[in-house]
Every structure is written in C-alpha cells, then in structure tokens.
Backbone bond lengths (Angstrom), bond angles and torsions (degrees), N, CA, C in turn:
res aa  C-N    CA-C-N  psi(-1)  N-CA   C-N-CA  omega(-1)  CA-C   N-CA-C  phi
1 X - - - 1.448 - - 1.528 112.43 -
2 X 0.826 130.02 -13.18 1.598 144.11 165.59 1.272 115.04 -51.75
3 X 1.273 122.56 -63.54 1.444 124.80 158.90 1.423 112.53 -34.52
4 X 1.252 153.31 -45.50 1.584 169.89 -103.60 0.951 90.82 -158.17
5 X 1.454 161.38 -18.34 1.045 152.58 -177.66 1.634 102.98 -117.50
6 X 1.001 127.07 -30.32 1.609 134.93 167.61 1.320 105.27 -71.30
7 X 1.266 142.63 -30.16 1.749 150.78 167.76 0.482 127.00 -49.21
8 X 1.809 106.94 -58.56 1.345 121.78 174.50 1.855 119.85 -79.29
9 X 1.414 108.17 -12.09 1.650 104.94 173.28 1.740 98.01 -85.42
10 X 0.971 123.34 -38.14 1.196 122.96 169.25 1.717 120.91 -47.47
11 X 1.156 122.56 -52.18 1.674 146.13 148.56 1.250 122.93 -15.90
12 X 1.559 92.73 -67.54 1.704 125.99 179.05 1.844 104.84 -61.96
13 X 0.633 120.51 -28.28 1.677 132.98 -170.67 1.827 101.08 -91.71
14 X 1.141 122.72 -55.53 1.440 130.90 -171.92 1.301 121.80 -74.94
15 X 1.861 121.31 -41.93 1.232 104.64 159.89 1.954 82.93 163.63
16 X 1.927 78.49 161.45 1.571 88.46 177.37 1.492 99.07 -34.60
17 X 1.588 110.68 -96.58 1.258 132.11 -156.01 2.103 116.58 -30.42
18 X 1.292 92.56 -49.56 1.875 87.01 169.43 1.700 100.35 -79.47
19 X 1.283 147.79 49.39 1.124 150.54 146.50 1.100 121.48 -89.77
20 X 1.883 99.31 -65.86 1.420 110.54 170.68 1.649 123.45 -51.73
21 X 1.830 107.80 -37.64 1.337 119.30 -151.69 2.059 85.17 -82.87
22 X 0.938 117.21 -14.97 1.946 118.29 176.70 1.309 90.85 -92.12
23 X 1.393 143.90 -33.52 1.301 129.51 171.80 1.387 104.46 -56.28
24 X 1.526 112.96 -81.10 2.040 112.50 -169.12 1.539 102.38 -38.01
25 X 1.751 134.56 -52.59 0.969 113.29 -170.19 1.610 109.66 -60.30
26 X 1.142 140.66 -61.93 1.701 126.07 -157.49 1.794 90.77 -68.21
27 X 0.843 143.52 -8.44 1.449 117.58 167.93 1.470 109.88 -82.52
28 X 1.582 117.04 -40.65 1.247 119.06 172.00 1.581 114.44 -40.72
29 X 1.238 108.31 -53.84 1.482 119.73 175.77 1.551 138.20 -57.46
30 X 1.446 83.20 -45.28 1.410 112.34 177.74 1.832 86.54 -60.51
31 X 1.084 140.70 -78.04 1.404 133.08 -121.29 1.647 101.32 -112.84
32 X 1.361 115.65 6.68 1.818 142.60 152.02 1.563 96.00 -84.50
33 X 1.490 150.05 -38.49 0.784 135.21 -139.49 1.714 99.24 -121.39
34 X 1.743 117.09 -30.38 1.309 129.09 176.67 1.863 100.96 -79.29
35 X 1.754 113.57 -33.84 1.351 105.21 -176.09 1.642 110.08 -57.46
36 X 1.592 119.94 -46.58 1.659 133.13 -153.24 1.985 75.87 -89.14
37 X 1.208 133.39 3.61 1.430 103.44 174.97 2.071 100.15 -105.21
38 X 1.155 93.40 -19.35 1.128 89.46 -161.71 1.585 94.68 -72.42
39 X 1.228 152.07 -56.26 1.476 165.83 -17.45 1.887 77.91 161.13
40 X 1.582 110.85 -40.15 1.659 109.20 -166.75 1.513 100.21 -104.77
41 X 0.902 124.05 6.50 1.642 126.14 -179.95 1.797 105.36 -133.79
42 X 1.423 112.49 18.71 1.635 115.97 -164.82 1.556 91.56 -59.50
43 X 1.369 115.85 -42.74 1.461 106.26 -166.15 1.091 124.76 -45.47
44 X 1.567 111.51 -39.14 1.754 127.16 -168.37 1.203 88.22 -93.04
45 X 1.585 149.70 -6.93 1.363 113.64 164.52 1.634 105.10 -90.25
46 X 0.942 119.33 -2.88 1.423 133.10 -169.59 1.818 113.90 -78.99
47 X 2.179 86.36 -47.65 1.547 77.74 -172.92 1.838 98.19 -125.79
48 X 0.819 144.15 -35.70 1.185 165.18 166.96 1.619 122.51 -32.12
49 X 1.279 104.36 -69.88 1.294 132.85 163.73 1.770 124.16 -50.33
50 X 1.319 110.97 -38.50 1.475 108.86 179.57 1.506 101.15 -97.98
51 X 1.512 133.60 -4.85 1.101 132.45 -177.28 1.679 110.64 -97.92
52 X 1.169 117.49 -14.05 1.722 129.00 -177.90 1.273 119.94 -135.63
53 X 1.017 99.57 25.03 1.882 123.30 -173.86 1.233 99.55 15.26
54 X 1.416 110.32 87.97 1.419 116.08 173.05 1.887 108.04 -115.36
55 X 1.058 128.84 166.88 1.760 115.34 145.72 1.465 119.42 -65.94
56 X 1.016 100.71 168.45 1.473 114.89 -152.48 1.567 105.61 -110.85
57 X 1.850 144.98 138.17 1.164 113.42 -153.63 1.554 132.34 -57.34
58 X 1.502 97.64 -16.63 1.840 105.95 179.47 1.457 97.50 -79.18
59 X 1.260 121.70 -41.95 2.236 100.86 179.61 1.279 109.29 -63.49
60 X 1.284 126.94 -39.47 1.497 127.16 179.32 1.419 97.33 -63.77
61 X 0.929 153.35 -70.01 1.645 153.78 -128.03 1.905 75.89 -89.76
62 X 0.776 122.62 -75.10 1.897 133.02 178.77 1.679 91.33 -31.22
63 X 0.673 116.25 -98.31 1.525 116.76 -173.44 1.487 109.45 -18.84
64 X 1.791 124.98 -66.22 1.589 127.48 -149.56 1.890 83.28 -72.52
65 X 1.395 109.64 -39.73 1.498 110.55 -163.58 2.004 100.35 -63.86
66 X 0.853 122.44 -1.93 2.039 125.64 174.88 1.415 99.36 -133.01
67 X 1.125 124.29 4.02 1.775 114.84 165.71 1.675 96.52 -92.67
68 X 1.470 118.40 -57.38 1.400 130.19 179.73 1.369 135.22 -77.00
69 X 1.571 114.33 -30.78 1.144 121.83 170.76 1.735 124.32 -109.92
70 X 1.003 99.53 -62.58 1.205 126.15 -176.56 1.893 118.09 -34.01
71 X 1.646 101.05 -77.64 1.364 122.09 152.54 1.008 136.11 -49.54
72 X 1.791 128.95 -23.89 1.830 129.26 159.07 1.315 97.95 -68.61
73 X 1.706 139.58 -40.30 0.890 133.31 -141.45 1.244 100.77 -102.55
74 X 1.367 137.01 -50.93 1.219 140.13 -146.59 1.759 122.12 -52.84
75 X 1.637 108.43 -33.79 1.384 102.02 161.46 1.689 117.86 -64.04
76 X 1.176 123.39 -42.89 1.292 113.81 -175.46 1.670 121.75 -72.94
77 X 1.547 99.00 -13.75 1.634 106.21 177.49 1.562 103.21 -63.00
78 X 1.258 110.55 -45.91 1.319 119.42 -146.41 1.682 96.21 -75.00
79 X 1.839 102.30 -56.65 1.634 102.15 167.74 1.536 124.72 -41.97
80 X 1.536 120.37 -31.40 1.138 97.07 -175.42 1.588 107.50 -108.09
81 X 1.174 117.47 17.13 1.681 116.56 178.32 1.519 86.05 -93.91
82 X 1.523 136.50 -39.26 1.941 109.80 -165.42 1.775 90.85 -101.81
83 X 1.531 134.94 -20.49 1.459 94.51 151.56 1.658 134.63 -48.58
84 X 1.262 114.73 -40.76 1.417 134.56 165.03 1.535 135.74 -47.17
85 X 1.246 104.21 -29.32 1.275 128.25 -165.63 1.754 118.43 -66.29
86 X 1.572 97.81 -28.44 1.501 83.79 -159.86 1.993 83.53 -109.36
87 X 1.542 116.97 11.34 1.163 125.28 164.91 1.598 110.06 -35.91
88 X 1.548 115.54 119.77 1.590 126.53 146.40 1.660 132.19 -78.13
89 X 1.587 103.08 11.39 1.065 99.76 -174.04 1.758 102.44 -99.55
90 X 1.374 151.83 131.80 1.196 147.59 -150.58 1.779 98.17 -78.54
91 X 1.097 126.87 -40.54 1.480 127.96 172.25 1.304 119.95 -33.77
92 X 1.602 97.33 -52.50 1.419 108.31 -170.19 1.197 120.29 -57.04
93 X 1.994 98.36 -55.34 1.333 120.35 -172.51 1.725 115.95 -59.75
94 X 1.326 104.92 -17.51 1.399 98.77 -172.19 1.864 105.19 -115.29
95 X 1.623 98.27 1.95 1.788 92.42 159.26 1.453 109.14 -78.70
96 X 1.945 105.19 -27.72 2.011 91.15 -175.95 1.403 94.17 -82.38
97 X 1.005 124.37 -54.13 1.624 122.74 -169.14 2.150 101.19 -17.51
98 X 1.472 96.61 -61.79 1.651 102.52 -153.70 1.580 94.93 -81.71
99 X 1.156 121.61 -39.87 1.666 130.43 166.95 1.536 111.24 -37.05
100 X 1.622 126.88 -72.75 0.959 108.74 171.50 1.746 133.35 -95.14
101 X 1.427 101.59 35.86 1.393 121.57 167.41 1.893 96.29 -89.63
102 X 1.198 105.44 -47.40 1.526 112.36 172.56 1.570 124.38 -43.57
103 X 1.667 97.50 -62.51 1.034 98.81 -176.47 1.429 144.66 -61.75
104 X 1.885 89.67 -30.63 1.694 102.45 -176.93 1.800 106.06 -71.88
105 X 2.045 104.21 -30.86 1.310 99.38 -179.33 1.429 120.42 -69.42
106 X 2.055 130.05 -8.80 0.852 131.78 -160.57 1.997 104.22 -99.99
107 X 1.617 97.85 -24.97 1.248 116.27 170.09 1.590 116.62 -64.71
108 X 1.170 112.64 -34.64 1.262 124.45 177.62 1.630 119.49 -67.86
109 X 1.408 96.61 -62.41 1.360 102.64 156.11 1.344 143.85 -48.73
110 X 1.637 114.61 -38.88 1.042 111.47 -179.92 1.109 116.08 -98.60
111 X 1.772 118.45 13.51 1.929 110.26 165.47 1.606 79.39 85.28
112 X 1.019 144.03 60.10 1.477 122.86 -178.42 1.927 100.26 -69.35
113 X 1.132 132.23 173.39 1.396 139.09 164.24 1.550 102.36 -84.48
114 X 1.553 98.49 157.65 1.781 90.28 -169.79 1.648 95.71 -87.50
115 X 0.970 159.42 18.91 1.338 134.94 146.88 1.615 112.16 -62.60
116 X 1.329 114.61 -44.68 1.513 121.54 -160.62 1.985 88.52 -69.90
117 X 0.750 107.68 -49.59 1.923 121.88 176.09 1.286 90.39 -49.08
118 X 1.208 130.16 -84.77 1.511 128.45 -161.51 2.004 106.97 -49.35
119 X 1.144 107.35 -34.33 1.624 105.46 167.39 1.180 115.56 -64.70
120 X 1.312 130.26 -38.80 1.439 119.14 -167.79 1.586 99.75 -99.29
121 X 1.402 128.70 -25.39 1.516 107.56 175.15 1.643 107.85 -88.67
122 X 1.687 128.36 -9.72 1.370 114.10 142.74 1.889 139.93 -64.36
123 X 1.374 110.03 -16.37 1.393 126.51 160.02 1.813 90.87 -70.73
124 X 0.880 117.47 -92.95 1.400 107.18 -173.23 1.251 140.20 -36.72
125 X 1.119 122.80 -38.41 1.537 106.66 151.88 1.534 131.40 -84.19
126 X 1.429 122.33 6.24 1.300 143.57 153.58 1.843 109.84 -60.20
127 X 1.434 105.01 -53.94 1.820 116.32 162.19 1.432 125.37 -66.74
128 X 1.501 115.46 -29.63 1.290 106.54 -170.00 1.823 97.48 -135.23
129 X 1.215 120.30 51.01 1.506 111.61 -173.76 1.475 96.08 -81.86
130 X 1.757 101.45 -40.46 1.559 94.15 176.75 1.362 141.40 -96.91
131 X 1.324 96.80 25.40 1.603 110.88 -175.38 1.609 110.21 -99.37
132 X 1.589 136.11 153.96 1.070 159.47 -150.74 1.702 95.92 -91.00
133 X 1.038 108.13 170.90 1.861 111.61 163.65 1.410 117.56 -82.12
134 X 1.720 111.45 -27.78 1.314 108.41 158.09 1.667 130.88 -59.94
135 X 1.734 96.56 -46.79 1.538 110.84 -168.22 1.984 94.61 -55.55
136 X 1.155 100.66 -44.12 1.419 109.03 -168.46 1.378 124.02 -54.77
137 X 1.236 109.99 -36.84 1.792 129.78 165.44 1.622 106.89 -63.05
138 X 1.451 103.80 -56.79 1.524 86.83 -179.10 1.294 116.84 -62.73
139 X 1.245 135.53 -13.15 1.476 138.55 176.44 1.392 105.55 -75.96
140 X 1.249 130.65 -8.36 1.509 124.86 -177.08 1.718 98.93 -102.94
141 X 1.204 122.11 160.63 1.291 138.94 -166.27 1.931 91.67 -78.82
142 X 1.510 103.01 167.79 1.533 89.19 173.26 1.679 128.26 -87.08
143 X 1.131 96.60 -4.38 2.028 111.02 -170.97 1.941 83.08 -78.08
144 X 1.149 140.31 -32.65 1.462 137.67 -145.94 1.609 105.53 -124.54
145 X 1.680 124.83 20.81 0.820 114.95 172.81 1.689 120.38 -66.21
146 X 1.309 128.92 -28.64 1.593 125.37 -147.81 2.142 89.51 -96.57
147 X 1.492 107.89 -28.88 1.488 116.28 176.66 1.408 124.31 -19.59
148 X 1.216 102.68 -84.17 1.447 119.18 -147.92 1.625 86.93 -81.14
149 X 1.373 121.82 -95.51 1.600 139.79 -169.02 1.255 132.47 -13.60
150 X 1.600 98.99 -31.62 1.783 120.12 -178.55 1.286 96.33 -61.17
C-alpha cells in the first residue's frame, strides 16, 4: 500500500484532475486484480470459507480496498470531482465523469457504511440537482451508463 499511498501524495500536489484520474486507476486495478484472484482461489471460497466462516477472497480484497483506499480518500474525491464539475476543459470533465463512475462502483462493492454513502450521494445531488436524466447520463462514462439512473 505504500506505492498507492505515494501516488496519491504525488496526485494531491499536481492537481484536482490527476487525483481523481490516480483514483479510477487503483480501483481499475484493484478490482482486475481482486477479479483474476478471486477466479484463482474459487476453491477456498467454494469450500473453505463457508466451513470457518471466514470472508470470501472478494469481501477481504473489498474490505482492505475501503479500510486503505477508499476511506483516506473519499473526502478529497468528492472535493475535487464538484470543484471540477462545472470544468470546460474536456480532461477535467472526463477525470470526474470516470472518478465518480469509480467511486459509486467501489462504494457498492465495498458494502460502504451509510455515512460514507450519504457523502457521496450528497456531493451528487449538490452537482447534478440541476441536471436532466439525459444531462446526467452524458456525465457518466460509457461502460456505466445503465448504473446509477435506474
């Protein structure tokens, strides 16, 4: 976690937009890297796991990924996706776009607690109170259109 935590101080120093864009990547990674573990340890969630009531490798990897990442970060994600937000520059718009496409999918995943939930769906309707159901889709990346809106 050192590495991931050196990225992101590095991030934090350079600017909103490479903050968010080091955020989407370690979730990207993180959950490419927890899918091919889970898939290589299926057995022990298969047989192991329901016999020693343990988590299973995706709750464990879900869990360390919002003890370590998720939760240091999550106030500053949020600060710098609605400073960002009403950005005309296309960089920007498409570091929050994929940033908080990340986040809500990383919230989801990781069981977030409802305070951390209640922060990110109060950033969000703070960004989009006045936007349409259309305007709102185009603000989401294209892999995350059917997500959020339903």
């Amino acid at each position: 976690f050192a590495a991931i935590f050196a990225a992101f101080r590095r991030a934090i120093t350079d600017s909103d937009s490479k903050y968010l864009g080091e955020f989407y990547l370690r979730w990207t990674r993180f959950s490419t890297y927890i899918n091919r573990m889970t898939k290589v340890f299926g057995y022990l969630d298969r047989f192991y796991t329901p016999n020693f009531r343990v988590r299973s490798t995706f709750e464990e990897g879900a869990f360390q990924f919002h003890k370590w990442v998720l939760s240091p970060s999550l106030d500053h994600v949020l600060k710098a996706s609605f400073n960002l937000h009403c950005s005309e520059r296309s960089e920007d718009v498409d570091a929050v776009r994929f940033a908080l496409a990340a986040l809500i999918d990383a919230c989801n995943a990781c069981s977030t607690n409802a305070d951390d939930m209640e922060k990110v769906v109060g950033c969000l309707s703070k960004m989009w109170s006045d936007k349409t159901e259309a305007e709102m889709l185009l603000a989401l990346p294209p892999f995350f259109k059917g997500g959020l809106v339903r």
